[in-house]
C-alpha positions as CSV (number, residue, x, y, z in Angstrom):
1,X,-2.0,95.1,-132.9
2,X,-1.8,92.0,-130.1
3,X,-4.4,91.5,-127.6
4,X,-3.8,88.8,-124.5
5,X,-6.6,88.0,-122.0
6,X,-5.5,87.9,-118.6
7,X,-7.4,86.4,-115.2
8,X,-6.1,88.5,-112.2
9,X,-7.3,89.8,-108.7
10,X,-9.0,92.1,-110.8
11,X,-11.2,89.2,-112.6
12,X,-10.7,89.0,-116.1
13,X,-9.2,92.0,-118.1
14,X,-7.8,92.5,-122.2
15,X,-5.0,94.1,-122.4
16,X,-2.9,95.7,-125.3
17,X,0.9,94.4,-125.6
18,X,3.1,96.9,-125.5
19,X,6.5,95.3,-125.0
20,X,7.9,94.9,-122.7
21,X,4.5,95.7,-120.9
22,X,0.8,95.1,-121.5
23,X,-1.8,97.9,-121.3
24,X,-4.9,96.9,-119.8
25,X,-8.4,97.8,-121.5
26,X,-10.9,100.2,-119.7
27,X,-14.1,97.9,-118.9
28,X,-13.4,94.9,-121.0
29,X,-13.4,91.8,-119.9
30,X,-12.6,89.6,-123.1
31,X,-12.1,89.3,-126.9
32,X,-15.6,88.1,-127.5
33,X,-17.2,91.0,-125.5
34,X,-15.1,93.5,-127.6
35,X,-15.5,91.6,-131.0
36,X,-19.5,92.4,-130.2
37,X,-19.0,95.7,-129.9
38,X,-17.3,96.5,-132.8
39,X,-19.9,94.8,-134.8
40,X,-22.8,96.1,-133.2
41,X,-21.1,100.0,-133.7
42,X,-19.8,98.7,-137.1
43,X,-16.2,100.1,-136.2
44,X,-12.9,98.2,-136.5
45,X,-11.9,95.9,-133.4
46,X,-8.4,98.1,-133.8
47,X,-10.5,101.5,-133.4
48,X,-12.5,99.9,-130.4
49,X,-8.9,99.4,-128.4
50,X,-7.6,102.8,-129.3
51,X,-10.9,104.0,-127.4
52,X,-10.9,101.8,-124.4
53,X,-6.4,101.5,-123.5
54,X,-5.8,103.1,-120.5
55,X,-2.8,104.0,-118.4
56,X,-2.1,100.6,-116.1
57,X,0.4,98.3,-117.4
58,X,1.5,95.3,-116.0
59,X,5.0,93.7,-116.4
60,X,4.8,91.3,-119.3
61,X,7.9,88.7,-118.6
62,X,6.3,87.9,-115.3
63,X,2.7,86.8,-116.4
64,X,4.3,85.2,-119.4
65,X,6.6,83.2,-117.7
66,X,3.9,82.2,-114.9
67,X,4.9,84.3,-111.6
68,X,2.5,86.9,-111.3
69,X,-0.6,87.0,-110.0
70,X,-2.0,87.4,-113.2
71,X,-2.6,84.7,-115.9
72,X,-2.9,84.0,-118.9
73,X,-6.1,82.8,-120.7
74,X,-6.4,81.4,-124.6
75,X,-6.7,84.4,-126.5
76,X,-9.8,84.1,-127.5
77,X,-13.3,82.5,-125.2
78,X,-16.9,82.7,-124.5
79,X,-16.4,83.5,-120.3
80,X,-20.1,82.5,-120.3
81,X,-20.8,79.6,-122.2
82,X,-17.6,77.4,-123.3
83,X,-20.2,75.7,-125.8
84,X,-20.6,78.8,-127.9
85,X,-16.8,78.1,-129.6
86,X,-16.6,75.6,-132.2
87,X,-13.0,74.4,-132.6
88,X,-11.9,73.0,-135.7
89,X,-9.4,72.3,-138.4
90,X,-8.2,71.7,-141.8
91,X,-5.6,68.9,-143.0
92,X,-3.5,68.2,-146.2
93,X,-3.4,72.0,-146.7
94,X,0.7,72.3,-146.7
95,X,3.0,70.5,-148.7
96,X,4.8,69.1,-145.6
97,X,1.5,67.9,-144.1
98,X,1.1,65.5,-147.0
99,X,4.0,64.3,-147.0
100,X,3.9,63.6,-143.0
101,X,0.4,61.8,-143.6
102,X,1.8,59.7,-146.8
103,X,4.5,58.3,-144.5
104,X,2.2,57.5,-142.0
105,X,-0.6,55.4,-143.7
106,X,2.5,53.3,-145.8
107,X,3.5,52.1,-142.6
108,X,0.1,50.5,-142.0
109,X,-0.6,48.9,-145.9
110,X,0.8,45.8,-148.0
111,X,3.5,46.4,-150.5
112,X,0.8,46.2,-153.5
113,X,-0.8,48.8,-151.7
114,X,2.1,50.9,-151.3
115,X,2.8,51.0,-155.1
116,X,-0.5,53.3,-155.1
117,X,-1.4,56.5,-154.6
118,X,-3.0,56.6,-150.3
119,X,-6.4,58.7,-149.7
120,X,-4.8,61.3,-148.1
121,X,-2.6,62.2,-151.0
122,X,-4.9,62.0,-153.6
123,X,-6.6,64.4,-151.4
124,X,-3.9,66.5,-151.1
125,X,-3.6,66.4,-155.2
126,X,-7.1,67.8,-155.3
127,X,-6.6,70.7,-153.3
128,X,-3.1,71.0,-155.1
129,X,-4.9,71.2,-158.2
130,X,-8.3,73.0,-157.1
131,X,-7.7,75.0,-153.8
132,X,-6.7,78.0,-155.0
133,X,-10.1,79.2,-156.8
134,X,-10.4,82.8,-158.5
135,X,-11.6,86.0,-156.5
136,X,-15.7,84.7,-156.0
137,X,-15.3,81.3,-157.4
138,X,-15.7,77.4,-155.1
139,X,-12.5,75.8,-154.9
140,X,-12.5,71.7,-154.0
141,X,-13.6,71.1,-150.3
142,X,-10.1,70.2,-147.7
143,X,-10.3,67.6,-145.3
144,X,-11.8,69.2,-142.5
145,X,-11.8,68.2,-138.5
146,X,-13.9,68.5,-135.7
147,X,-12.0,68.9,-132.2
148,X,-14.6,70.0,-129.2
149,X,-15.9,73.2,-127.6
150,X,-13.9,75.9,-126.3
151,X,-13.4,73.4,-123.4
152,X,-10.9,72.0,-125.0
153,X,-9.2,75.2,-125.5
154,X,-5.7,76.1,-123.4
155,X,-3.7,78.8,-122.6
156,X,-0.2,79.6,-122.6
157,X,1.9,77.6,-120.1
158,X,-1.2,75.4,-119.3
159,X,-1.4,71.3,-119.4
160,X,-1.9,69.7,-122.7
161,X,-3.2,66.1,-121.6
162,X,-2.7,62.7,-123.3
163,X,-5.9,61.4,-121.5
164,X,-6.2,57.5,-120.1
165,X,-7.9,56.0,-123.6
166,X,-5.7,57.6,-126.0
167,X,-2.7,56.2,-127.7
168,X,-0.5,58.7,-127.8
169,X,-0.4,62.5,-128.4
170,X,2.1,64.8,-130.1
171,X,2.4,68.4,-131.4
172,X,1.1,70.3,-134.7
173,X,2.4,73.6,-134.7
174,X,0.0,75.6,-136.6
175,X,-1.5,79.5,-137.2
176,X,-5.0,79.7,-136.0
177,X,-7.7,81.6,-136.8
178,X,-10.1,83.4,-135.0
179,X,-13.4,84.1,-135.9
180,X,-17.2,85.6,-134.7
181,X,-20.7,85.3,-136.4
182,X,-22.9,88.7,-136.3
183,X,-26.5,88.7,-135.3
184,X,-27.7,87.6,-139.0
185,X,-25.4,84.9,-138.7
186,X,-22.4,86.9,-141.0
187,X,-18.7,85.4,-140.1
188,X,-16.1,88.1,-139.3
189,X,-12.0,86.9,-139.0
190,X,-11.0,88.4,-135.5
191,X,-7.1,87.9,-136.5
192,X,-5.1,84.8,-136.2
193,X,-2.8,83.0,-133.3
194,X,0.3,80.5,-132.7
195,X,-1.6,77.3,-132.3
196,X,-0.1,74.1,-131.3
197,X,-3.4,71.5,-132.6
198,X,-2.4,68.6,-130.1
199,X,-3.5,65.1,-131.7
200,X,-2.8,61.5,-130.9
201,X,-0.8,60.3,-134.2
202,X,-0.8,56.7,-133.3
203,X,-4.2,56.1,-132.9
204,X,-4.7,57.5,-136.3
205,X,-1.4,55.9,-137.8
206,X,-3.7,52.2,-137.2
207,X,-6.5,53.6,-140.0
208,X,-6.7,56.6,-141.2
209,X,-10.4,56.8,-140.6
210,X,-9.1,57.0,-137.0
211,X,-8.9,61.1,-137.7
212,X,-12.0,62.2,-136.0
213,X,-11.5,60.7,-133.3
214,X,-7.7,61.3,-133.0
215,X,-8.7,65.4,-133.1
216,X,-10.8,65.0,-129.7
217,X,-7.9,66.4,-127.5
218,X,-7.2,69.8,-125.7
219,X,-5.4,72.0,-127.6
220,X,-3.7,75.4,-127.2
221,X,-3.6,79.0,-128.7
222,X,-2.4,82.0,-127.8
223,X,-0.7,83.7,-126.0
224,X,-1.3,86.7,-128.2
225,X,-4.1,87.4,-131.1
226,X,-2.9,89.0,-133.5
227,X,-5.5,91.5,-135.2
228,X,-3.9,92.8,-138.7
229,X,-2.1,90.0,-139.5
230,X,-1.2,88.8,-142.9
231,X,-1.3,85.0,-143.7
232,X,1.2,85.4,-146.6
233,X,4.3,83.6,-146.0
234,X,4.9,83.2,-142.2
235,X,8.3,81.3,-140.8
236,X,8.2,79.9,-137.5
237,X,9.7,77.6,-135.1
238,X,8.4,74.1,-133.1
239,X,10.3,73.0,-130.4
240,X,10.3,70.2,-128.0
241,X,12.2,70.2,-124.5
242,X,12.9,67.5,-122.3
243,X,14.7,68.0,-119.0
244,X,15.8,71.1,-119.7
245,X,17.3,70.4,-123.3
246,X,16.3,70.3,-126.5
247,X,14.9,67.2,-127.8
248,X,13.9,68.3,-131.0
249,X,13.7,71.3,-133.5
250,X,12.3,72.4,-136.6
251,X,12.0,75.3,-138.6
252,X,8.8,75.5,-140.2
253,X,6.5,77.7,-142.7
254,X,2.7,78.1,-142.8
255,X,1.0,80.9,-145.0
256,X,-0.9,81.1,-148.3
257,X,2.1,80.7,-150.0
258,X,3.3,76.9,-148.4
259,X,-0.5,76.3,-148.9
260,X,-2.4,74.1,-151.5
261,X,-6.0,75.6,-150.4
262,X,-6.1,79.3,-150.1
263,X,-7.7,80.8,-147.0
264,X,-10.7,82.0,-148.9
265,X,-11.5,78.6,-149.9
266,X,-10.5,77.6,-146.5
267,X,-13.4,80.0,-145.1
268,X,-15.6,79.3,-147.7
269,X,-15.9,75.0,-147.3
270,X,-16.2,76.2,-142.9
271,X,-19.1,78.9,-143.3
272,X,-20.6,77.2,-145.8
273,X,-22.5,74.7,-142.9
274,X,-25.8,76.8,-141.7
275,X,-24.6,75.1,-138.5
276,X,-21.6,77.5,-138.6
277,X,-23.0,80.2,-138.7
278,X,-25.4,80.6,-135.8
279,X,-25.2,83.8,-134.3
280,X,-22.6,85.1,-131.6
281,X,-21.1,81.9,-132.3
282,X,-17.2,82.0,-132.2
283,X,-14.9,80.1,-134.1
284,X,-11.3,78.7,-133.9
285,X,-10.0,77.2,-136.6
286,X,-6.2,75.6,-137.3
287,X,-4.9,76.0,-140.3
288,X,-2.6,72.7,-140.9
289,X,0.7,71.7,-140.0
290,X,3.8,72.3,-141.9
291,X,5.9,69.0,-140.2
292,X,5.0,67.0,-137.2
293,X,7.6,65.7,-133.9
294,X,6.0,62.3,-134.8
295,X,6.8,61.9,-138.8
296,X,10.5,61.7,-137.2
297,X,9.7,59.4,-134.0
298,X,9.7,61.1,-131.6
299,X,7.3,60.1,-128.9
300,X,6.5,63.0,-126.4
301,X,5.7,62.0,-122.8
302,X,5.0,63.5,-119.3
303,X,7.2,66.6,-118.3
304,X,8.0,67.8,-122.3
305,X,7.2,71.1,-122.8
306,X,6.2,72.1,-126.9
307,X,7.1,75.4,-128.0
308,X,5.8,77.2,-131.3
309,X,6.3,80.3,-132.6
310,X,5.6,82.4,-135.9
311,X,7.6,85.2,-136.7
312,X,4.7,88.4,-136.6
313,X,2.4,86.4,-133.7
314,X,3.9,87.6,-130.5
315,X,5.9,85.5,-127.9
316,X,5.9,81.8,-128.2
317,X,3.4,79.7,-127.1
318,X,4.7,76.6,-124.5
319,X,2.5,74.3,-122.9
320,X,3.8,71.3,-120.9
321,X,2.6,67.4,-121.8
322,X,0.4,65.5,-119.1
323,X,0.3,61.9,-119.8
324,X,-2.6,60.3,-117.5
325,X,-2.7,56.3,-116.2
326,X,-4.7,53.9,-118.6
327,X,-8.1,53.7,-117.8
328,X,-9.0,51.5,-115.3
329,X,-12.8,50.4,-116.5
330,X,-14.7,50.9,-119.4
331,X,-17.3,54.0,-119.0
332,X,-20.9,53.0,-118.0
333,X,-23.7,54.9,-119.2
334,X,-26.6,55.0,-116.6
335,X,-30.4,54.4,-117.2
336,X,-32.6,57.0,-116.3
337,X,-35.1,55.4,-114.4
């Protein structure tokens, strides 16, 4: 089952996709508002759409490809308070990731150096080793990012920005996942979504304790959530265009089973925080990238457009690149008087 959230001259409605139309939801105006309900009636969020689809539908190929009066939204928000999503991520969870990282911090260390083993893989080598816990047991703790509030959050065909103090930004196609804290605080998975984690690889490539603060970007998901998916073994696609053309391609495979950590141990090493588990608190968390644009130089500026898609998660998701002038000043911070 695939839900979109849509911003029309009706306000904001959730609607069902039905190819090649989209079935819009009696009195419901997102994910998060529906998500509450089915906790609160302890029914399933698949039930709780059976109930509410009605008879409108509304072209799909038009909203999707941005000539309707409806829109797009991410698939998943707080309409009300932005601040109530948390949006996060975990790194050096595929094999490809590591690799990508490896390659990166080299290019920044002496040949001595180089002869040993970087932080980032002996990382991955833990996870490798200890990610992948029995049924109830702790697994090793991934590398885990912080990227903003839902105001960092995009939608399909929306601007991903390389903003005036950044270095550089580039693609990470990726799975997310979606998730919502009950009233006593108890995380329940929503589904999962194409993601595209947008980061700026060369501020990081300089030292890799650069991380946190390369993972403060906009970032997109959507356009469809995905409510019975299964994280398994899931091919997809990354794309970049320029001009019209293909600049670069990649086939590409996320999934437990490309995965050192296992999503357990994934949720497990998130929720653990009390701090992640306040109530009505919703969650959007990236999975990790199979290969990155950058690990094969490619730069992406203004005009580019990045596509991913995962074979089970709906119609790609495309946003285009916004690269903004340098800034001008430093940023002064006022006194109150």
């Amino acid at each position: 089952m695939h839900l979109v959230q849509l911003s029309g001259p009706a306000g904001r409605r959730v609607a069902l996709v039905e190819e090649p139309s989209l079935r819009i939801l009696k009195n419901v105006e997102s994910v998060y508002e529906l998500a509450q309900k089915a906790i609160a009636q302890q029914t399933s969020l698949a039930a709780l759409v059976q109930q509410r689809v009605s008879d409108e539908r509304i072209p799909y190929d038009p909203v999707y490809n941005g000539s309707s009066e409806w829109c797009l939204l991410p698939s998943v928000d707080v309409p009300e308070d932005p601040h109530r999503v948390l949006v996060a991520g975990t790194g050096l969870t595929h094999y490809g990731s590591a690799r990508d990282r490896q390659n990166m911090h080299l290019s920044t260390i002496t040949a001595e150096q180089e002869a040993q083993m970087t932080d980032s893989m002996r990382m991955f080598e833990w996870g490798r080793q200890h990610g992948r816990p029995a049924k109830g047991a702790v697994g090793i703790a991934p590398e885990w990012f912080y990227k903003g509030s839902g105001s960092v959050l995009r939608a399909h065909n929306q601007a991903l920005d390389i903003p005036g103090y950044a270095e550089d930004g580039g693609e990470e196609a990726e799975i997310a996942a979606i998730y919502i804290n009950g009233p006593d605080g108890t995380p329940f998975r929503i589904g999962f979504c194409n993601g595209n984690e947008f980061s700026d690889h060369v501020f990081e490539r300089r030292n890799y304790l650069n991380l946190a603060g390369s993972k403060l970007r906009t970032c997109s998901i959507g356009p469809e959530l995905v409510l019975d998916a299964a994280f398994t073994d899931v091919p997809g696609t990354v794309r970049i265009m320029r001009g019209g053309s293909v600049l670069w391609q990649k086939d590409i495979r996320t999934g437990e089973a490309n995965m050192c950590h296992s999503l357990a141990n994934l949720e497990h090493h998130h929720f653990k925080f009390e701090g992640h588990r306040l109530p009505g608190q919703v969650h959007v968390h990236f999975m990790g990238a199979d290969t990155l644009s950058f690990g094969e130089q490619v730069r992406l500026q203004s005009g580019d457009t990045t596509e991913v898609q995962f074979e089970g998660f709906g119609r790609a998701l495309r946003n285009t690149i916004v690269a903004h002038q340098p800034l001008a000043s430093a940023v002064s911070v006022k006194t109150l008087p």
